[in-house]
N, C-alpha and C positions, 0 to 999 in steps of 0.2 A: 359424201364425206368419207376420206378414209379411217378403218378402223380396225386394231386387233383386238379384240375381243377374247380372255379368256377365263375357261373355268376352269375345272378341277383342282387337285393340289388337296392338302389336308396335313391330318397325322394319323403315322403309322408307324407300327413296331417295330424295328429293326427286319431285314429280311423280308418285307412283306413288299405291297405292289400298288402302282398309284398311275393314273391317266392323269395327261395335263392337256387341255383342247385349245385351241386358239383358231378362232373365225375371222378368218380377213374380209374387208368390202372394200370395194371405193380403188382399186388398183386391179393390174390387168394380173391375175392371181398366176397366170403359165409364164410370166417374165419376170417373174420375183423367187427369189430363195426367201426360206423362213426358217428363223435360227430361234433355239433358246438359249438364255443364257441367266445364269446364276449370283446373286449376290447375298451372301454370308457376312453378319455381322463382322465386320473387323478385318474382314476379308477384299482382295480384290476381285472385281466380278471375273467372273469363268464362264466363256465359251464353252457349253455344255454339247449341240448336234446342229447341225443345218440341214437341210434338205433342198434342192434344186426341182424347183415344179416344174421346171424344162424336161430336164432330162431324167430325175429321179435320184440323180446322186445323190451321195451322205457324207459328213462329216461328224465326228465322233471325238470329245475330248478322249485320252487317255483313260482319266479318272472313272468314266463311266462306260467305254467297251465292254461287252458283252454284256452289259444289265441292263442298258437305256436302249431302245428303239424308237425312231422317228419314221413318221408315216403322213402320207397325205392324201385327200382325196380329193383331185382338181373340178369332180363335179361339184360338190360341196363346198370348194374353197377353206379347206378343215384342214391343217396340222394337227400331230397327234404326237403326244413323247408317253411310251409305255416306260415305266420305269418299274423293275425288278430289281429283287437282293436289295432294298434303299441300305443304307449305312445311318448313321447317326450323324456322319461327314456332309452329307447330301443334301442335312437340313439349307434352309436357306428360301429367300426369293425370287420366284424363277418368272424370265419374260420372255417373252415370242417378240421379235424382229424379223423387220423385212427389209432385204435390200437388193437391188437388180441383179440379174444374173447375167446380165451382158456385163457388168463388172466385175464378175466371178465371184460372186460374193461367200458363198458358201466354203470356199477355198478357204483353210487355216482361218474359220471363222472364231470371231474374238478374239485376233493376233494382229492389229486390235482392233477391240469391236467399234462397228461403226453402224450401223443402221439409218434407213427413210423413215421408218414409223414404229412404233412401240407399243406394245401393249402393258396393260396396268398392272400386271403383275400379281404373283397368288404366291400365298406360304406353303411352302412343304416340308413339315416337321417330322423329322425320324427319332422315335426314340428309344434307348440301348435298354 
């Protein structure tokens, strides 16, 4: 069965720092990129990082350079989004996505998003 799987997420105070984890199964984890992405009340969703379990590469919206970092560990099959400095902007529901990297997936990820499989999704509430 494939599955993403994730935890963390919560609320915190402006400026502070939050782990979001996402566990994949059921797919060959080194041929797949694993993207989050962002969905805000009112808003439309935001391709937040991807990462390439190939090669290692990143993508990085704008909005969040320099504060968000994505990480992976292909023994484990684990995505990781460290996210620093949060904003009150940041609030929102964020998912983990997987889509092939022989289709370049990570590239200008959520421009626009497309994903194989999804995960259920966790609130990360920042507040001012």
């Amino acid at each position: 069965e494939v599955q993403l799987l994730q935890s963390g997420g919560g609320l915190v105070q402006a400026g502070g720092s939050l782990r979001l984890s996402c566990a994949a199964s059921g797919f060959p984890f080194d041929t797949y990129g694993i993207g989050w992405f962002r969905q805000a009340p009112g808003k439309d969703e935001e391709g937040v990082s991807c990462i390439n379990n190939r090669d290692g590469s990143t993508f990085y919206a704008d909005s969040v350079k320099g504060r968000f970092t994505i990480s992976s560990d292909n023994a484990k099959n684990m995505v990781y989004l460290e996210m620093n400095s949060l904003k009150p902007e940041d609030t929102a529901v964020y998912y983990c996505t997987g889509g092939p990297v022989a289709l370049d997936y990570c590239s200008g990820y959520g421009s626009p998003l497309w994903y194989d499989y999804l995960g259920q999704g966790t609130q990360v509430t920042v507040s001012s």
